[in-house]
N, C-alpha and C positions, 0 to 999 in steps of 0.2 A: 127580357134582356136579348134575348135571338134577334126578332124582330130590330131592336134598336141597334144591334149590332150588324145587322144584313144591312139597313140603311145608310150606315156610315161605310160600312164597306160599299155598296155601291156608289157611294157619295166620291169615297176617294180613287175609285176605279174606275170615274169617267172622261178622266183625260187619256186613258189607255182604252178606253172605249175608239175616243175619237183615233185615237194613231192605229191601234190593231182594225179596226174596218178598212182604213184605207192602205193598209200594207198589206193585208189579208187579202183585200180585193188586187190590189196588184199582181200578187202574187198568183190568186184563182186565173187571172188574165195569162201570166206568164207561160202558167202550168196546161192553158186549154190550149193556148198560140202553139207549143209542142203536140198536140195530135191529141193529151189526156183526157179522156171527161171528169165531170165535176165529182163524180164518187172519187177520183184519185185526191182529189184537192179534200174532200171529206176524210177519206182516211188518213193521210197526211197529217192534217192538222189535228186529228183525236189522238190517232197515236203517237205523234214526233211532238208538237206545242214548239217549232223550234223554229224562229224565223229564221234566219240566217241561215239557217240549216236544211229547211225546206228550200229557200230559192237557191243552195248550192243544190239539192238536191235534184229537181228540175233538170240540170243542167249535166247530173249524173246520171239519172233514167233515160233522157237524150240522146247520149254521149256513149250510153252502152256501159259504164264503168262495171268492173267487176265490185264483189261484195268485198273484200279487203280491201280497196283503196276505198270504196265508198264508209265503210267504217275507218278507218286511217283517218280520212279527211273529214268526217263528220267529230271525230275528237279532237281533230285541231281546232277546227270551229269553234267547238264548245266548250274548249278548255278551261275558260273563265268561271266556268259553274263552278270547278273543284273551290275554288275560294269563295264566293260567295258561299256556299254550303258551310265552310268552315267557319263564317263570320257569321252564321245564323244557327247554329249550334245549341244555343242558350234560348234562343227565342223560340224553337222547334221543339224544343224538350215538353216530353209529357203529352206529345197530340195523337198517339195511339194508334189507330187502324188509319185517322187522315195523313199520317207522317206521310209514307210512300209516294200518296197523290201530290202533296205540297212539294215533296222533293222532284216529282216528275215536271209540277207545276210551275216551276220556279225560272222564270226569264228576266233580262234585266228589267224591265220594267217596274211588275211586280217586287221584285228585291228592292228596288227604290224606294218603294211603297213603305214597304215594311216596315225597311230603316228608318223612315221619316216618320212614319204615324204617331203622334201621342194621345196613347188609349189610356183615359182613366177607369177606376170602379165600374162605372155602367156598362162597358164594351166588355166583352168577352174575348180576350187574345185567340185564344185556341180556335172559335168560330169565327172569328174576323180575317184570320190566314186561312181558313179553308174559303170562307165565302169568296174573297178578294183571288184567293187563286181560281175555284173556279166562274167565278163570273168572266175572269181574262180570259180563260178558258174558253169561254161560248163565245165572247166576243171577237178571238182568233177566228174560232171555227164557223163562226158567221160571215167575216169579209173574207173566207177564203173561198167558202163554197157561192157567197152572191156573185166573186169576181168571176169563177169558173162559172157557171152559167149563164150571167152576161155575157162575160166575152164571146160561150157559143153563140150567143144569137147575133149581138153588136160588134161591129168590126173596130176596134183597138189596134191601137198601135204601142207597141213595147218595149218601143225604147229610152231608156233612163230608166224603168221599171225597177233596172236587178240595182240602183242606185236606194234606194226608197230605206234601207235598214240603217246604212251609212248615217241617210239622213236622219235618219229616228236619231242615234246614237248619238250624233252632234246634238242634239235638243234637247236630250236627257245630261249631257255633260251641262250645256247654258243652263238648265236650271237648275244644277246641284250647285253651278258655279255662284248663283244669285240667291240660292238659299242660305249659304253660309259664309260667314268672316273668312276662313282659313282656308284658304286655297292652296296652299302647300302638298295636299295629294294630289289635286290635279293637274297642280305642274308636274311633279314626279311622273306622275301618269304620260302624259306627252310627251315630255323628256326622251323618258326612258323608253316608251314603245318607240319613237323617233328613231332614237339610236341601234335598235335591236333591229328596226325594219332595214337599216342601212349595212346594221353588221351580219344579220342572220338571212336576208332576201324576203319580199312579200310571201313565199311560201310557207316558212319555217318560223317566223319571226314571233308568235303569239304566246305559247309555252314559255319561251323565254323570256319574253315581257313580263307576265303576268307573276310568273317565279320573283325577277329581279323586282317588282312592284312592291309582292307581298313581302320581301322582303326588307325592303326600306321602310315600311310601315311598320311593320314589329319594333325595328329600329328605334323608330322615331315614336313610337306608340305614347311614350309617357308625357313627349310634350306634345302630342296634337290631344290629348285625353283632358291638358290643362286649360286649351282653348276652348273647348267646348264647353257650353251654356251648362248651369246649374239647373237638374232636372226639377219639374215642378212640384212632385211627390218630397224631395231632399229639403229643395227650401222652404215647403210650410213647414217640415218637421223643424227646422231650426230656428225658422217664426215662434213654433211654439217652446221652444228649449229657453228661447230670448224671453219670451212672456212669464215664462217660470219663472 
């Protein structure tokens, strides 16, 4: 079962292959074009796994920031985790010594994943979320350190560079948009950060989004819960309830 469960996990983790090598390297680019070498761009990406967060950070190790705005600012960043953790809750339960690593592992990409997989009997959940997190993991930590090394030797140019997550982000919304009927949260989604960016300013505006978000969704929880497809486990049992 490991075996057949690592295969599918790297099966489903090679579209996030292709995006983390070439944001990875961007960012190894970004972090050497600052003066860094590429052990910076290694540490980084072991200890943080945090794209966005690394190339705001780049730009705080630069910049001189002190360590309270550089944590202030890295929570604003990453505020979106605290829900995503909440919404995985259930699926986490029971992973014992890998929990910590999952929780540290856990970007949107990855979380995408999750939510989308359907693992039957042969897959192992509990090894599928550790494989799936860290194979992201290596594949982070590989375009970030090939970028920083290239760019020492090859001369790059870096501008549109710190552009490159944005982009991720837009591509991951188009394919949740095309994976399912019910687009209703991601209007809300847009809507709502829209309005927050207008009323709260680019600085401040993502706590509050992300609050007024999850909150429309509880809201509305019962009818987007009736839109969603009959799980495939649900309906052969009722297959067989009918054959009775």
């Amino acid at each position: 079962m490991t075996k057949r469960t690592f295969k599918r996990a790297f099966r489903d983790s090679l579209p996030i292959l292709a995006g983390y090598l070439a944001l990875g390297f961007g960012f190894g680019v970004l972090l050497e074009s600052k003066g860094y070498s590429f052990w910076w761009a290694i540490l980084m990406s072991v200890t943080m796994f945090a794209g966005s967060g690394q190339y705001a950070g780049v730009d705080f190790l630069a910049g001189g920031a002190t360590i309270l705005t550089t944590a202030f600012m890295t929570l604003i960043i990453n505020a979106r985790h605290f829900f995503y953790g909440f919404s995985l809750l259930d699926k986490y339960k029971g992973m014992g010594i890998a929990k910590p690593y999952l929780i540290f592992g856990l970007t949107d990409e990855t979380y995408s994943v999750v939510c989308s997989a359907k693992l039957d009997d042969t897959i192992s959940k509990r090894k599928y979320y550790f494989f799936l997190t860290a194979l992201d993991h290596l594949y982070w930590i590989t375009g970030c350190t090939l970028g920083a090394v290239i760019g020492g030797v090859l001369p790059f140019s870096n501008e549109g560079i710190d552009y490159a997550m944005t982009a991720l982000f837009i591509v991951i919304m188009v394919e949740q948009w095309l994976s399912t009927k019910e687009h209703l949260p991601a209007i809300l989604g847009v809507v709502t950060t829209a309005v927050c960016l207008c009323v709260f300013g680019p600085d401040m505006f993502i706590i509050p989004a992300m609050t007024l978000i999850a909150f429309e969704l509880v809201i509305l929880r019962k009818r987007l819960d009736k839109t969603q497809p009959e799980a495939p486990e649900t309906a052969e049992k009722t297959e067989v309830k009918q054959d009775d």
